[in-house]
N, C-alpha and C positions, 0 to 999 in steps of 0.2 A: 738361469738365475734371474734374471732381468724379466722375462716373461710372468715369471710368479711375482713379481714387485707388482711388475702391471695389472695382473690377475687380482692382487691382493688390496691394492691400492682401489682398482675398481671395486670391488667387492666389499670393500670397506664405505665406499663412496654410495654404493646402492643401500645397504645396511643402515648407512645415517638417513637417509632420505626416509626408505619405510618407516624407523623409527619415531621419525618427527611426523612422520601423515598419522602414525596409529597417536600420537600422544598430540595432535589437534585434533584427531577427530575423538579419542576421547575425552578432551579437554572440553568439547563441545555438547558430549552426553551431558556429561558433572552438570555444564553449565545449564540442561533442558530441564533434568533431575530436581532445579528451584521452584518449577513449574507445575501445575497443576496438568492433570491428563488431559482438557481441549488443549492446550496452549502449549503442551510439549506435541503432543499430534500433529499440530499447523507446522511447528520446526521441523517435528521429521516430513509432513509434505515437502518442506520448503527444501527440505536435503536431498529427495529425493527428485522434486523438479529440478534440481542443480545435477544430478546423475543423469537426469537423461539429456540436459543441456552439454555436460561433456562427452558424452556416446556420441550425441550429433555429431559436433566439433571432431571426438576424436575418428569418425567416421567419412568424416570431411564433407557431412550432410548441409553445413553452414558455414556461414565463412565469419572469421573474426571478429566482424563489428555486430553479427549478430550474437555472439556468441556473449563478447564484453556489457552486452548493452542487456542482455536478460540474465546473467550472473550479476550485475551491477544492480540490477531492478529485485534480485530474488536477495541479494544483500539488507536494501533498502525496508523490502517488506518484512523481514528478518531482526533488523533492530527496530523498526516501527510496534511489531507481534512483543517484542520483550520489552519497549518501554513501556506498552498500555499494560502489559500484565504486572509489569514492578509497581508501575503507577496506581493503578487501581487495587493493585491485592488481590485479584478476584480472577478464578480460573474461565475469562469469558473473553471472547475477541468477536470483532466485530466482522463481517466480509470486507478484506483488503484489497485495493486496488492502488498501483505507483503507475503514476503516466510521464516521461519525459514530457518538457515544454511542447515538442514538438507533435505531441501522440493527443492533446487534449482531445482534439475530435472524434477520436473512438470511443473516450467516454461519456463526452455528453455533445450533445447533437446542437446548442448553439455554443462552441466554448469560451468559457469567461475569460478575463485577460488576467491569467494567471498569478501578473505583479503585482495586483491588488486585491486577491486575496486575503483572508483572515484566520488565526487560525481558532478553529472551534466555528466556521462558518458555515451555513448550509446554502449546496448551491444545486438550484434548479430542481427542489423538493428531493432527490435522489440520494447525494452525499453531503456528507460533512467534512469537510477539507481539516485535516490533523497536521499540516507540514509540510516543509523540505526536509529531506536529507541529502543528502552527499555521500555518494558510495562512485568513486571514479568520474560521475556525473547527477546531476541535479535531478532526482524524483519528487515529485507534488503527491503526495497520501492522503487518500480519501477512504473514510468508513462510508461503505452503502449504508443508509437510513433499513432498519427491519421494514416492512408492512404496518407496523404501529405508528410507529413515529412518523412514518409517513401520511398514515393518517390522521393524525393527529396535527400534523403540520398543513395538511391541505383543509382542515378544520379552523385552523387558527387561520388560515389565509380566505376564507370563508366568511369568516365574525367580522374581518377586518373592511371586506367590502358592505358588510351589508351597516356600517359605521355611516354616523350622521353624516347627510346634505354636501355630494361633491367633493369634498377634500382629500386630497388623495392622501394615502395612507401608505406609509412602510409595509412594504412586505417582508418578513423572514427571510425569506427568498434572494440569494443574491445576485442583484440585478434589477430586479424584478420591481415593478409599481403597480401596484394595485390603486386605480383607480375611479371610485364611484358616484357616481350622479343620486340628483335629487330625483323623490320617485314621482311619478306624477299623480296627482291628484284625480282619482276615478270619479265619476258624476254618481249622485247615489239612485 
C-alpha cells in the first residue's frame, strides 16, 4: 500500500511538472503569435539556440557558468527582439549582438568604456548601442549598422573633415575626433 502512495505521489509530482513546461512553453508560442514572421523566426532561433545550450549542459559538454551566462545572454537578446518589435510595429530586427562587460573585446577591437555609453549611440561605425538589460547579469545590446548606414555614416564622417580650416569636429563616432588642417595653398 505504501509503495503505490510513493508511486502515485511521484507520478503525480512528474505530471505537474510536464504540465507547467507544456503550458510555458505554450505560453511562449501565444506570446510569438503577436509577431510578425522575421521577428517570430529570430524567437524560434533563439529557442532553439537555448536547446542546444541544454543538450551541452545536459550532456556535461559545459560546465555551469557556461551554461548560466549564454541562457542569460539568449534571455537578454530575447527581450531586446520583442522590445524593438512592440516598439516600432514593424516586422524587422536588426542583427543582435549582447556582450557581458567583460566580453567587449570580441566585439569591437578598441573597446569603449562601457559606462559611458549612450543609448541610441554609434560606436566605432559598426554598432549602435540600444541598452542594458539584466537577465541574472548585466548584457550591453548592440544593433550591427546594415552596409547603408554604414555608409552613410562613414560619408558623414567624411563632409565633417573636409569642414573649414583646423577645427576639429565631432565625430558621430563614439570616441572618435576627427580632426582637420588647413589645406595648403598650391603655387599656380
Amino acid at each position: 500500500m505504501s509503495n503505490f502512495r510513493v508511486f502515485r505521489s511521484g507520478f503525480l509530482g512528474v505530471l505537474i511538472l510536464v504540465i507547467a513546461a507544456l503550458s510555458a512553453s505554450a505560453q511562449t508560442v501565444r506570446e510569438d503569435e503577436a509577431f510578425g514572421p522575421v521577428v517570430r523566426a529570430y524567437l524560434g532561433y533563439l529557442r532553439n539556440e537555448q536547446e542546444v545550450v541544454d543538450d551541452r549542459v545536459s550532456r556535461h559538454e559545459v560546465n555551469a557558468t557556461y551554461y548560466r551566462r549564454n541562457s542569460n545572454r539568449i534571455r537578454a537578446l530575447r527581450q531586446m527582439a520583442m522590445h524593438i518589435a512592440r516598439e516600432t510595429q514593424n516586422d524587422y530586427l536588426p542583427e543582435l549582438e549582447a556582450v557581458a562587460g567583460d566580453e567587449f573585446g570580441l566585439l569591437f577591437e578598441r573597446p569603449p568604456h562601457f559606462q559611458a555609453l549612450r543609448i541610441g549611440e554609434v560606436v566605432q561605425t559598426n554598432f549602435r548601442y540600444l541598452g542594458l538589460v539584466h537577465t541574472g547579469e548585466a548584457f550591453y545590446l548592440f544593433a550591427r549598422l546594415d552596409p547603408y548606414e554604414q555608409s552613410e555614416l562613414m560619408e558623414k564622417i567624411k563632409h565633417s573633415a573636409d569642414s573649414p580650416a583646423g577645427s576639429p569636429v565631432s565625430s558621430p563616432v563614439s570616441g572618435a575626433k576627427v580632426t582637420t588642417r588647413a589645406r595648403r595653398a598650391t603655387a599656380p
